[in-house]
Backbone bond lengths (Angstrom), bond angles and torsions (degrees), N, CA, C in turn:
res aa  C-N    CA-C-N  psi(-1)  N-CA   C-N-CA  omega(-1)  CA-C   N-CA-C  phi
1 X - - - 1.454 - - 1.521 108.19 -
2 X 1.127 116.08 133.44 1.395 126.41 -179.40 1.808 112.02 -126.70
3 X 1.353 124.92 164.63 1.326 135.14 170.01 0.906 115.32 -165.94
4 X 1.222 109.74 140.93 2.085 125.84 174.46 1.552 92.72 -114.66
5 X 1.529 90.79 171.83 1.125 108.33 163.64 1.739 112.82 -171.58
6 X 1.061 128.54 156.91 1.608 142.60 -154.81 1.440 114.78 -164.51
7 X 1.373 103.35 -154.83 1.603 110.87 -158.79 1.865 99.03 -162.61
8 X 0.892 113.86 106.94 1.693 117.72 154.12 1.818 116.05 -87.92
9 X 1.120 83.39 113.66 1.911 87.87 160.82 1.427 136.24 -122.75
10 X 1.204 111.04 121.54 1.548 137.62 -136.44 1.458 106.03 -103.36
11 X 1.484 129.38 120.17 1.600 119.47 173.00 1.547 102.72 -103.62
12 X 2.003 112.06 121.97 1.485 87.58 160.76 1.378 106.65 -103.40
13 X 1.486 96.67 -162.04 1.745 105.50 -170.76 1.436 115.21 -109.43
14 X 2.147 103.45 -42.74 1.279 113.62 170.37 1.643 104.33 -141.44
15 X 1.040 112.37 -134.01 1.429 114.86 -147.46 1.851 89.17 -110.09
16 X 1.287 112.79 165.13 1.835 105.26 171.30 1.686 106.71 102.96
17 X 1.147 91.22 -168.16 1.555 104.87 -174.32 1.309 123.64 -86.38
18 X 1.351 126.40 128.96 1.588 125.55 -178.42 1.553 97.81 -145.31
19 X 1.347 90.90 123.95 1.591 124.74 -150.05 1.947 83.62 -93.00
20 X 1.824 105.26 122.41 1.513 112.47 -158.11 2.092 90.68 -131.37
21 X 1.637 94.13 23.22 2.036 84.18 -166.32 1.451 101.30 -78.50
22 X 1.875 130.66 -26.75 1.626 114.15 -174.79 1.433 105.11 -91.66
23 X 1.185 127.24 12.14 1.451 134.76 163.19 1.535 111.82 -88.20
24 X 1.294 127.08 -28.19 1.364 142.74 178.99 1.508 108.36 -67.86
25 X 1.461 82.88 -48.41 2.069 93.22 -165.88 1.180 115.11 -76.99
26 X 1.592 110.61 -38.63 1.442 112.47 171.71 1.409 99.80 -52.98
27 X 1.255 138.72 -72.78 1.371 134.87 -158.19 1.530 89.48 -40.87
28 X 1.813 109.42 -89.17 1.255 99.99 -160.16 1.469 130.62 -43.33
29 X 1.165 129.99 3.71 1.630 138.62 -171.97 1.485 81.71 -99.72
30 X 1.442 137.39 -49.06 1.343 116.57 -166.33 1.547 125.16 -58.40
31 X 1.491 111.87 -25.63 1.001 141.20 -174.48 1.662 121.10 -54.55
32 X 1.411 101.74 -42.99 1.590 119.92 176.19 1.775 101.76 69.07
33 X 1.483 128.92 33.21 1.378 129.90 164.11 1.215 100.17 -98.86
34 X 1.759 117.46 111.19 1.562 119.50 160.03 1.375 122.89 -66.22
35 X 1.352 116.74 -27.60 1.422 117.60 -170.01 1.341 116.70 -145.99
36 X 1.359 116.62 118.97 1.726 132.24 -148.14 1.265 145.58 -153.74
37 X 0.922 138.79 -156.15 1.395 152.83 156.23 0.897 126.24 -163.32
38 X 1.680 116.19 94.33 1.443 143.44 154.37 1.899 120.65 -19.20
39 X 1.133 160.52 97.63 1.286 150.20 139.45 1.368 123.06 -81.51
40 X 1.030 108.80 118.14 1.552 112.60 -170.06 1.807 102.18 -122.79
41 X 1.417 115.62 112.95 1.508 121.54 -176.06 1.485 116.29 -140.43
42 X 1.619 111.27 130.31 1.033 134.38 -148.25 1.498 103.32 -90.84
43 X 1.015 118.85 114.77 1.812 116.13 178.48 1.382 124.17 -60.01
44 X 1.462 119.02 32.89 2.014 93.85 -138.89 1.691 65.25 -163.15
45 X 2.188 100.28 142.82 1.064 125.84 144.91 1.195 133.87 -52.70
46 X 1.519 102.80 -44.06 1.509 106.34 -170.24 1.622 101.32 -120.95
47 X 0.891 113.69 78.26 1.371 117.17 -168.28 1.686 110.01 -176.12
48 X 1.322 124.31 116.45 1.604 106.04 163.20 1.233 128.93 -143.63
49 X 1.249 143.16 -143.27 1.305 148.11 -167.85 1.381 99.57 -143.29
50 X 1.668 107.12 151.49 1.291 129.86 -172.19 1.370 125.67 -164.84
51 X 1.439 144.14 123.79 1.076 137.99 154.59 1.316 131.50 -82.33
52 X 1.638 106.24 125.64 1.634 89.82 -161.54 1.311 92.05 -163.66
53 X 1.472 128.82 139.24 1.434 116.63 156.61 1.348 147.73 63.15
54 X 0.772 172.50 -14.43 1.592 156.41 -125.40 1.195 124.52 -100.28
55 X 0.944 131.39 30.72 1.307 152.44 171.62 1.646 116.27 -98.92
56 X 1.179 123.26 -96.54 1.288 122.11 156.50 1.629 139.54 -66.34
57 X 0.997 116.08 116.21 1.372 147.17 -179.28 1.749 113.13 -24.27
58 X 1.507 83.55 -62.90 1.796 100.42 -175.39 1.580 104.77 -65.37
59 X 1.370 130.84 -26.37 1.576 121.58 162.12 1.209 100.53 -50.13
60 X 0.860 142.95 -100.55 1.453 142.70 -134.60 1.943 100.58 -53.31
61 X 1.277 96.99 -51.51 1.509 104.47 -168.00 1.856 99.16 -53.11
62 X 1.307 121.58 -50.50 1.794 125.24 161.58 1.157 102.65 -41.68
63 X 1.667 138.93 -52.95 1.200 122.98 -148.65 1.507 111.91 -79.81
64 X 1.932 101.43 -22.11 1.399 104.33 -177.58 1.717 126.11 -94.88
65 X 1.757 79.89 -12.66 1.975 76.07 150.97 1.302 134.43 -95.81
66 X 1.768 110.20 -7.64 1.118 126.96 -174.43 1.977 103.29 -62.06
67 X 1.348 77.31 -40.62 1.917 78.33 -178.05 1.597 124.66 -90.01
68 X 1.493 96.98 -16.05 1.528 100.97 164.31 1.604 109.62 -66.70
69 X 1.293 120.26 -12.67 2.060 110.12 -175.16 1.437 66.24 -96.12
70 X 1.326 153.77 -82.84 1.490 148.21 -102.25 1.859 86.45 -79.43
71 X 1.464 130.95 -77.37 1.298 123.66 159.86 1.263 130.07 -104.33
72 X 1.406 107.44 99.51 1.279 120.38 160.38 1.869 139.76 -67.06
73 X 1.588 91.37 122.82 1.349 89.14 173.16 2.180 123.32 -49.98
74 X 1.423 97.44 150.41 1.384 103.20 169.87 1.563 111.04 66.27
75 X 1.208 108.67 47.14 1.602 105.25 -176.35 1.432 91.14 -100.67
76 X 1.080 163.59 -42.25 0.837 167.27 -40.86 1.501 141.79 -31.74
77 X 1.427 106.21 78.49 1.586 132.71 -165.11 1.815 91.59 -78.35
78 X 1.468 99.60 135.04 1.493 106.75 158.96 1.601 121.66 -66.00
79 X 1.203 108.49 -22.92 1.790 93.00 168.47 1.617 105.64 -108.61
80 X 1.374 113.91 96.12 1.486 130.35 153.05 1.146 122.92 -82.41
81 X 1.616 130.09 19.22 1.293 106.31 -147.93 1.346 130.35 -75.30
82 X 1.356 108.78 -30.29 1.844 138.67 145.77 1.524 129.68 -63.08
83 X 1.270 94.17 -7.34 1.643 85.64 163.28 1.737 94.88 135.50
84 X 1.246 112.37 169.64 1.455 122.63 172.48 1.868 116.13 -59.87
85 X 1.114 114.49 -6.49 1.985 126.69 179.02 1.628 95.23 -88.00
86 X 1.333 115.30 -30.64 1.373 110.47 -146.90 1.917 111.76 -72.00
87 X 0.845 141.74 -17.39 1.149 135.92 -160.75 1.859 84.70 -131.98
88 X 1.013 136.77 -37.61 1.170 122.35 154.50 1.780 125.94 -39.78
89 X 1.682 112.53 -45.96 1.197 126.55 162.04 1.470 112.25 -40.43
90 X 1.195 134.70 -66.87 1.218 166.70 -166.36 1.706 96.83 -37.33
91 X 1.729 95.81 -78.16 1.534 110.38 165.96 1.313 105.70 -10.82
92 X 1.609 87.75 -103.23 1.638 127.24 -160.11 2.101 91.69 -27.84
93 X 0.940 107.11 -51.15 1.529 107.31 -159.99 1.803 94.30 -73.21
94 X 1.289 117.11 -46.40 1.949 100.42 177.38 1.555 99.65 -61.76
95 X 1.551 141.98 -35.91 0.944 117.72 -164.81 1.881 103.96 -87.33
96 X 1.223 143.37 13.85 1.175 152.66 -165.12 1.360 120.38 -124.44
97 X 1.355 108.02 -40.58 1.573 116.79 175.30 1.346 109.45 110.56
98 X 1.427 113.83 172.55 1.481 109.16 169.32 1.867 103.07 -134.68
99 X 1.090 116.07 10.59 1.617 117.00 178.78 1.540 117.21 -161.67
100 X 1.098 114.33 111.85 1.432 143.55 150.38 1.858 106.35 -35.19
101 X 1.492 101.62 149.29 1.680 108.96 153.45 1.248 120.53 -154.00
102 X 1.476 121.69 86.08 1.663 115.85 -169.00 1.491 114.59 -133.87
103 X 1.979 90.36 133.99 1.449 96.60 -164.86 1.297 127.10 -56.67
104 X 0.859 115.28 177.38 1.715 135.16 178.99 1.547 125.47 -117.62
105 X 1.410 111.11 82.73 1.804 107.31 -165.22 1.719 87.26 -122.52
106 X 1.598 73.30 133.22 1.780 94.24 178.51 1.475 124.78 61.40
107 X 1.344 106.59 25.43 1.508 139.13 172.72 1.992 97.35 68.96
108 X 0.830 114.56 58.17 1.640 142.14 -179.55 1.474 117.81 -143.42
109 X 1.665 97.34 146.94 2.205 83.98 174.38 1.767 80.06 -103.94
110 X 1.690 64.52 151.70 1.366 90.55 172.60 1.957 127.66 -82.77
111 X 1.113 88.76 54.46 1.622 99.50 -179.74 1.426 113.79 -95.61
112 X 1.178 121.10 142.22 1.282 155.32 -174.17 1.907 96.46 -52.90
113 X 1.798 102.26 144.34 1.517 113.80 171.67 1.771 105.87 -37.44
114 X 1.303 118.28 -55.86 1.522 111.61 -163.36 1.392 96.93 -109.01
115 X 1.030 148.79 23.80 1.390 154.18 164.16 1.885 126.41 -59.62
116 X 0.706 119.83 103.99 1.877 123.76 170.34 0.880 129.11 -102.79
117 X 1.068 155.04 179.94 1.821 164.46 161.98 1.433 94.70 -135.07
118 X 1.613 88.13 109.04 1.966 109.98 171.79 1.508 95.52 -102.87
119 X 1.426 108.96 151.97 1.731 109.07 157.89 2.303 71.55 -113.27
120 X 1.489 81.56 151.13 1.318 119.32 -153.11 1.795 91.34 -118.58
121 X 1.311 121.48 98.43 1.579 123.90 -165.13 1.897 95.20 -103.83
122 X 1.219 101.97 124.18 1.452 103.16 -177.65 1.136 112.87 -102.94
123 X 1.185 120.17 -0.77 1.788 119.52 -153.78 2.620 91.38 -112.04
124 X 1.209 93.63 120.43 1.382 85.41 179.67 1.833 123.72 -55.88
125 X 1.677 117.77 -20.21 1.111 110.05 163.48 1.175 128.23 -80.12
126 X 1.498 136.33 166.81 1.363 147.69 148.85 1.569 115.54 -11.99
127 X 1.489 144.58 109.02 1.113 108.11 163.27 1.596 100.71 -138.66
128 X 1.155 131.09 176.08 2.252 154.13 173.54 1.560 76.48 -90.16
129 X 1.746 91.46 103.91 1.697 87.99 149.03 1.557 103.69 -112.11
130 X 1.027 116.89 175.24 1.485 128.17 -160.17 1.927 108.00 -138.81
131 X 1.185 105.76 111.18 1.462 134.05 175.00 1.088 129.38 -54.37
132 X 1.248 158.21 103.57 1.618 122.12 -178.71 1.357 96.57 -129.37
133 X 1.294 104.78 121.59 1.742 111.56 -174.00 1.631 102.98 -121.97
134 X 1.736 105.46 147.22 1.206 114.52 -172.40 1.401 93.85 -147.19
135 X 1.870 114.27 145.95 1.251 114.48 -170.56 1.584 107.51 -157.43
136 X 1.230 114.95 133.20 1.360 111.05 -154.55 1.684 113.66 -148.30
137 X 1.330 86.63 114.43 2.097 94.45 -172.79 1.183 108.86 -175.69
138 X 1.581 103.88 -140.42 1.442 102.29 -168.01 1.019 96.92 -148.61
């Protein structure tokens, strides 16, 4: 049994989905574990991880208005302290998750034909999100 483990760090631009799966694979391909278990965990409050899609466009674009009605900015949340996104951020990321776990067969994840790994940026500015991946087999 063997395990690595590392760090991806991610710049977004705006708010939504940014598709992070040939950044994943490269790592895990560097690794040389054929058979595994992938953990992939997101450092960040307002920030998360998701599997979803990658194929069509309009998913993601649904998924990111889907959560703009579910938490909406400017409702007036007692923790604003960063701005009117900020406690909206918060939301979106408890209802989303912050860590992934997908196997590794035949030194591959085992994800689905239309399948991706988005980190899911809630906050409307720019921000370094930070990765922490762990992977463990043989």
């Amino acid at each position: 049994m063997r395990q690595a483990s590392g760090m991806l760090h991610v710049d977004t631009r705006r708010q939504g989905l940014l598709e992070v799966t040939d950044r994943v694979v490269r790592w895990v391909d560097a690794q040389g574990i054929a058979e595994g278990l992938l953990t992939v965990f997101c450092r960040h409050t307002s920030a998360s991880l998701v599997i979803q899609e990658n194929a069509a466009p309009a998913v993601r674009r649904d998924i990111e208005a889907y959560l703009d009605r579910l938490a909406p900015e400017s409702v007036g949340y007692a923790h604003d302290d960063e701005g009117p996104d900020d406690m909206p951020a918060h939301l979106r990321t408890m209802l989303t998750g912050v860590q992934l776990s997908i196997p590794v067969l035949d030194g591959t994840l085992a994800l689905g034909t239309w399948q991706g790994i988005y980190l899911f940026e809630h906050r409307t500015r720019p921000h370094r999100r930070s990765l922490a991946l762990h992977l463990i087999g043989a």
